[in-house]
C-alpha positions in Angstrom: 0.0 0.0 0.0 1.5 3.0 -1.2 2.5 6.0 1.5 1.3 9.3 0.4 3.1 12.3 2.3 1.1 15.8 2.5 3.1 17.5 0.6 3.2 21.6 0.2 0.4 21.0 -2.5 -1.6 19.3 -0.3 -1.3 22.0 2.7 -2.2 24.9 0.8 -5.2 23.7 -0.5 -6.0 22.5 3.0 -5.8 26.6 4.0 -7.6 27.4 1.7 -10.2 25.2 2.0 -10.1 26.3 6.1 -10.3 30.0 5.6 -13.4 30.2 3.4 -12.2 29.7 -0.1 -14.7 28.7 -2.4 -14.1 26.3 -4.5 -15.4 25.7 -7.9 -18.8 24.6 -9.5 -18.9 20.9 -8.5 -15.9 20.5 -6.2 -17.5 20.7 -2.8 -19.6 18.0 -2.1 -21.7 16.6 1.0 -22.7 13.7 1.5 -25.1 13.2 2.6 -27.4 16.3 2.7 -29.6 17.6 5.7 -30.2 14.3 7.1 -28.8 11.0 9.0 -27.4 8.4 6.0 -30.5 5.5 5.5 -31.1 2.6 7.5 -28.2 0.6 5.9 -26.0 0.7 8.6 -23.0 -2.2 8.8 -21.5 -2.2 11.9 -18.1 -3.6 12.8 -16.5 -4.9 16.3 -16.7 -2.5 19.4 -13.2 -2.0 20.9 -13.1 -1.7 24.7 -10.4 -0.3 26.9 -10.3 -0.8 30.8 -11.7 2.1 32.8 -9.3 4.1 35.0 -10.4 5.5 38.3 -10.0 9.3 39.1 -9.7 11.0 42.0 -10.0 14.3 40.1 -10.8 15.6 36.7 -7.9 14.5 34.2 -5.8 17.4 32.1 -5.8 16.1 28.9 -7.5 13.2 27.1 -6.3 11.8 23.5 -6.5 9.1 21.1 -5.0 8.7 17.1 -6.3 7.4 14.8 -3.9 6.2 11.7 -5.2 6.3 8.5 -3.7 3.5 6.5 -6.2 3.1 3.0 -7.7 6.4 1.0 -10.8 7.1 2.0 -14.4 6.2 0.8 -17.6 7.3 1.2 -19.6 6.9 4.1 -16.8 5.5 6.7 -17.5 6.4 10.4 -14.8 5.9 13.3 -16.1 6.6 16.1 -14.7 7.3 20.0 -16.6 7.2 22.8 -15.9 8.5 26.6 -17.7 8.3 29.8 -16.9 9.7 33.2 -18.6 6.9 35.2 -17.4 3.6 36.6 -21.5 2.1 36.4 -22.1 -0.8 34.0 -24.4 1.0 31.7 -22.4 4.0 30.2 -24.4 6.6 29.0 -21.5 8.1 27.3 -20.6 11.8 28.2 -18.6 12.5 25.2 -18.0 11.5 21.4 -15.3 12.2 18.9 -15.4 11.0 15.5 -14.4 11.6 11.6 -16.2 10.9 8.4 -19.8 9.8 7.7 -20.0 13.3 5.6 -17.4 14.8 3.7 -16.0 17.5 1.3 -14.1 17.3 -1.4 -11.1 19.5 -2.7 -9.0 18.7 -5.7 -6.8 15.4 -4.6 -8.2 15.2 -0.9 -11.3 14.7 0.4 -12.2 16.4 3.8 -14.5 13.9 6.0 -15.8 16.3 9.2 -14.4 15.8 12.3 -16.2 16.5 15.0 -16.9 16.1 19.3 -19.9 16.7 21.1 -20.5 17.0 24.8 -23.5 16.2 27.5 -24.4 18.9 29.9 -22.8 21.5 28.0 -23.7 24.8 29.1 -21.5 27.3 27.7 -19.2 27.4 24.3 -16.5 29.5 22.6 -15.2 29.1 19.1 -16.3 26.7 16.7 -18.7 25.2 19.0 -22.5 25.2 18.9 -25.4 24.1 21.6 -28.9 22.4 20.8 -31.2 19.7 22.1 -31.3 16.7 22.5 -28.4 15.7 24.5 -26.4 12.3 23.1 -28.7 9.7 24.4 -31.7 11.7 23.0 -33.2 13.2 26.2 -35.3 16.3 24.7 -35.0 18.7 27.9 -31.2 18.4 28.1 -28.4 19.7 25.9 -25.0 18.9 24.0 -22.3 21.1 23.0 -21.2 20.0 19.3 -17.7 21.7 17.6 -17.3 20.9 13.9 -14.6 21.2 11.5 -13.7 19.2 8.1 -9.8 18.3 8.0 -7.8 15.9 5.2 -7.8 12.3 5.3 -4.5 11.2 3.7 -2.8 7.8 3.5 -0.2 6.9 6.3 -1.3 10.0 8.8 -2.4 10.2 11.9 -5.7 12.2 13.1 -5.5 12.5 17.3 -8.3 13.7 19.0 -7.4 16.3 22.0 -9.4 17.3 24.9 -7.6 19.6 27.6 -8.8 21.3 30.8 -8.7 24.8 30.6 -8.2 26.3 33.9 -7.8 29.6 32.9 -11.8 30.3 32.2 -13.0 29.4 35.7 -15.6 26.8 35.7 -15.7 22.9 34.2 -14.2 24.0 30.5 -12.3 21.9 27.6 -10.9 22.7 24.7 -11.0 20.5 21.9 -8.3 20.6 19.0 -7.2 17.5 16.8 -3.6 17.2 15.8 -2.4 16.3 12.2 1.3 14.0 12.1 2.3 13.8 8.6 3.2 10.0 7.5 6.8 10.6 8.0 6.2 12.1 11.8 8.4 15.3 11.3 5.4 17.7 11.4 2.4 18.1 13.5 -0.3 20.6 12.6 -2.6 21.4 15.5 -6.5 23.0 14.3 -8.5 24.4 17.3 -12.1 23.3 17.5 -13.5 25.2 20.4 -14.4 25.5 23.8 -17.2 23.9 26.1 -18.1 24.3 29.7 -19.7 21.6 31.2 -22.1 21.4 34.6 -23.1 18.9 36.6 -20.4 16.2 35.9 -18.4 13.9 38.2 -15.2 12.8 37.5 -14.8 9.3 38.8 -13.1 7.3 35.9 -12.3 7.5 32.7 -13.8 5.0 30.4 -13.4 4.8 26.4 -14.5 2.8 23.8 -14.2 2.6 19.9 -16.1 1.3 16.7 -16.6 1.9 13.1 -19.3 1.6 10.4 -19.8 1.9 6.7 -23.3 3.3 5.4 -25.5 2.5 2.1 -23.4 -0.9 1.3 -25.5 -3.2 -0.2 -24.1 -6.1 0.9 -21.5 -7.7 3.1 -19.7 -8.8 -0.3 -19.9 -5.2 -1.7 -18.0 -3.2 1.6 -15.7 -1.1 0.2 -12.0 -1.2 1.4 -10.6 0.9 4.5 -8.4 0.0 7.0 -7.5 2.3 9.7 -5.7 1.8 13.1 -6.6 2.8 16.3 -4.2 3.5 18.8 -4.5 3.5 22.4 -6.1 5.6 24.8 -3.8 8.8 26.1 -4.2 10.7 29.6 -3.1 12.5 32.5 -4.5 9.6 34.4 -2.4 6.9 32.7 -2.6 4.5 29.7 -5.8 1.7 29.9 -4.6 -1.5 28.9 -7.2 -3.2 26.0 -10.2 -4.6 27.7 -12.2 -6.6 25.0 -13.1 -6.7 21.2 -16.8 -7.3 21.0 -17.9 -8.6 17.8 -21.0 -7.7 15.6 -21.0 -10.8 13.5 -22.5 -9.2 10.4 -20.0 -9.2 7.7 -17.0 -11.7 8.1 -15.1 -9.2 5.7 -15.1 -6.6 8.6 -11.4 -7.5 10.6 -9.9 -6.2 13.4 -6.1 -7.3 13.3 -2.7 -6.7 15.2 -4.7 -6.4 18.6 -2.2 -5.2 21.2 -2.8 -2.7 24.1 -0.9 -0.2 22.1 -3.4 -0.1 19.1 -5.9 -2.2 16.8 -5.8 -2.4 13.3 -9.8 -2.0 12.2 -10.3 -3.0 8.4 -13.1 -3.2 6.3 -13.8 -4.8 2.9 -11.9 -7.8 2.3 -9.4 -10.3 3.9 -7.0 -10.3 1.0 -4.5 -7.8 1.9 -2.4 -7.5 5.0 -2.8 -3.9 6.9 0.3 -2.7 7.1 2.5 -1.8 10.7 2.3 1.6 11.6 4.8 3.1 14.0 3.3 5.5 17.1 3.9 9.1 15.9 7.1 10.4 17.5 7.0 11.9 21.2 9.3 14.6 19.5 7.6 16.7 17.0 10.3 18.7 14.7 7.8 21.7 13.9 3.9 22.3 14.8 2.0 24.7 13.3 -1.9 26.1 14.1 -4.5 26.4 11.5 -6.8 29.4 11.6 -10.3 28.7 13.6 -13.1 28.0 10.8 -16.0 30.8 11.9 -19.1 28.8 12.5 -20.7 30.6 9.3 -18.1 28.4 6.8 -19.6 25.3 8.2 -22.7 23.7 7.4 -25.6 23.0 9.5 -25.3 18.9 10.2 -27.7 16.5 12.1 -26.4 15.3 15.3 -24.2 12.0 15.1 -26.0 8.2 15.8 -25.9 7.7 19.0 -25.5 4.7 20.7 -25.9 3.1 24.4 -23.1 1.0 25.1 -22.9 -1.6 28.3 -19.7 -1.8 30.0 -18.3 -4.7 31.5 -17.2 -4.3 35.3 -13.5 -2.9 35.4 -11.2 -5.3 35.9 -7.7 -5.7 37.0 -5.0 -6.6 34.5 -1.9 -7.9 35.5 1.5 -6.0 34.9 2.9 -7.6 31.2 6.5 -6.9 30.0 4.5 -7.4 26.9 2.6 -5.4 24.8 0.7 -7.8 23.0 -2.3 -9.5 24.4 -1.8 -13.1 25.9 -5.3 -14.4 25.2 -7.3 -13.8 22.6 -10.3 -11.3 23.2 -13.4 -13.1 23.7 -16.1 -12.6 20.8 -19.9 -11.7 21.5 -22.6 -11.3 19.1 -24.3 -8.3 18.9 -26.8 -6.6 17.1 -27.3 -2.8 15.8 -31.0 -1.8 16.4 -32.5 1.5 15.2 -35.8 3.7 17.2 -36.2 7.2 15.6 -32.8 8.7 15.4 -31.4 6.7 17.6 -29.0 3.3 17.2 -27.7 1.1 19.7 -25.8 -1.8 20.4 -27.5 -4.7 22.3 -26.5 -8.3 22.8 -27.7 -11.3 21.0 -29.8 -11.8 17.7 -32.2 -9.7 18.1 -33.5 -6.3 18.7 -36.0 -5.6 22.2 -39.5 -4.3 21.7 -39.5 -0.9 19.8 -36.4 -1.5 18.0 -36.0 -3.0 14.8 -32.8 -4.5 13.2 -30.5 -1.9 11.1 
């Protein structure tokens, strides 16, 4: 699979493209428009990580998220954070990149975004609307929204920081482009969000992906990305569980370590390739200009999703990154009730739900 380096080409359209230019007749595309993709949803495996306990609010939160195929249409990777150490996890906060997307000569532009629960206050490229991410009418999320580059061999990492300096429960949000090579990181500020009401007693996250609008299982088409693991002040949790959907048999999760997962879909054919952790040491890091909320479009909020959390467990100390055992496999099923989609367990979907 061929590496693809963004080079000075690449960059300047990407400004471009972030301070308002517009582009020509038939370049900028959405897909798709004003409303949540169809029912055809395939889902693929749900990646756990073991909670952590906190005894206070953390100071920073990432993940990456290594793209290693060129992108296609209607790919969602999805992260997924809750602040709780209860079974059921509501989650409190979601980061994720694709679904919809832009297009500029030689790079397409899926959106990036994260959205909050009880957000209360924003700054930047940061909105606030009802319903909150498990659909409750009366409450509120805070959603920031950008579009940035997906190119072969780079890495996307999602950042969430407390910032002290506002007074109150605030984050900023910014995601950090590594070039292929790891000599150059470009940071591009999302917003900020203030948050009420929450209680910081562990930090839990989980991963998945899905592809919309395939016809079949046969006809997914090919993208492979990796997911790497979980970064915080409050340490590094080691890989819980991969939870399997069992809908396509085409739809792999390879390389499993507690240092990252390989997630491919579309075909068992070709190997995904090794992809080193970006560099600690970044030679030069640049910021990109904020985008004003009027240069980007009004979007539906995200599919939501309830996901159940097994109770935290205690993993022993390994020399080793690699797994010993293999993750244990569960079928699950993706359901669908209004807007909403969820994971449950088993074949088939409870009362009010029907299968996606």
């Amino acid at each position: 699979m061929k590496k693809v380096s963004m080079n000075f080409f690449t960059m300047l359209v990407l400004f471009s493209f972030l301070i308002g230019a517009n582009p020509a007749q038939g370049e900028e595309i959405t897909i798709p428009t004003g409303t949540t993709p169809s029912n055809n949803v395939t889902g693929g495996p749900v990646v756990y990580w073991n909670p952590l306990g906190l005894s206070k609010k953390p100071s920073i939160v990432s993940q990456s998220f290594v793209m290693k195929s060129e992108w296609v249409n209607n790919l969602h990777i999805r992260g997924t954070i809750c602040w709780t150490e209860e079974l059921v996890c509501n989650f409190d906060v979601v980061y994720s990149i694709g679904t919809y997307w832009k297009a500029q000569p030689n790079t397409k532009f899926p959106m990036v975004r994260f959205d909050f629960n009880n957000a209360v206050e924003v700054k930047g490229n940061c909105s606030i609307a009802k319903p909150d991410l498990q659909g409750n009418a009366n409450r509120a999320k805070a959603s920031c929204i950008n579009y940035l580059p997906w190119v072969n061999g780079q890495a996307l990492t999602f950042v969430l920081t407390d910032n002290t300096s506002l007074g109150g429960d605030w984050w900023d949000a910014y995601i950090n482009i590594t070039t292929p090579d790891f000599k150059q990181t470009t940071k591009f500020p999302m917003g900020s969000v203030r948050l009420e009401g929450m209680s910081y007693k562990a930090l839990g996250v989980n991963n998945n992906g899905w592809i919309y609008d395939a016809p079949s299982c046969s006809q997914l088409p090919q993208a492979t990305f990796q997911i790497q693991e979980p970064k915080s002040s409050a340490g590094l949790p080691l890989l819980r569980t991969i939870q399997i959907n069992g809908l396509c048999d085409n739809i792999e999760t390879l390389n499993v370590s507690n240092l990252a997962v390989d997630y491919r879909f579309g075909g068992k054919n070709s190997v995904a390739k090794q992809s080193p952790s970006p560099s600690p040491t970044i030679a030069k890091t640049t910021v990109a200009p904020v985008v004003s909320p009027s240069q980007v479009p009004s979007t539906p909020s995200p599919i939501t999703a309830k996901i159940t959390m097994a109770p935290k467990a205690s993993p022993k100390p390994s020399a080793k990154a690699s797994l010993s055992k293999k993750p244990v496999a569960q079928q699950t099923v993706i359901c669908r009730k209004g807007n909403q989609s969820r994971v449950f367990t088993g074949k088939n979907c409870p009362p009010g739900w029907k299968k996606s």
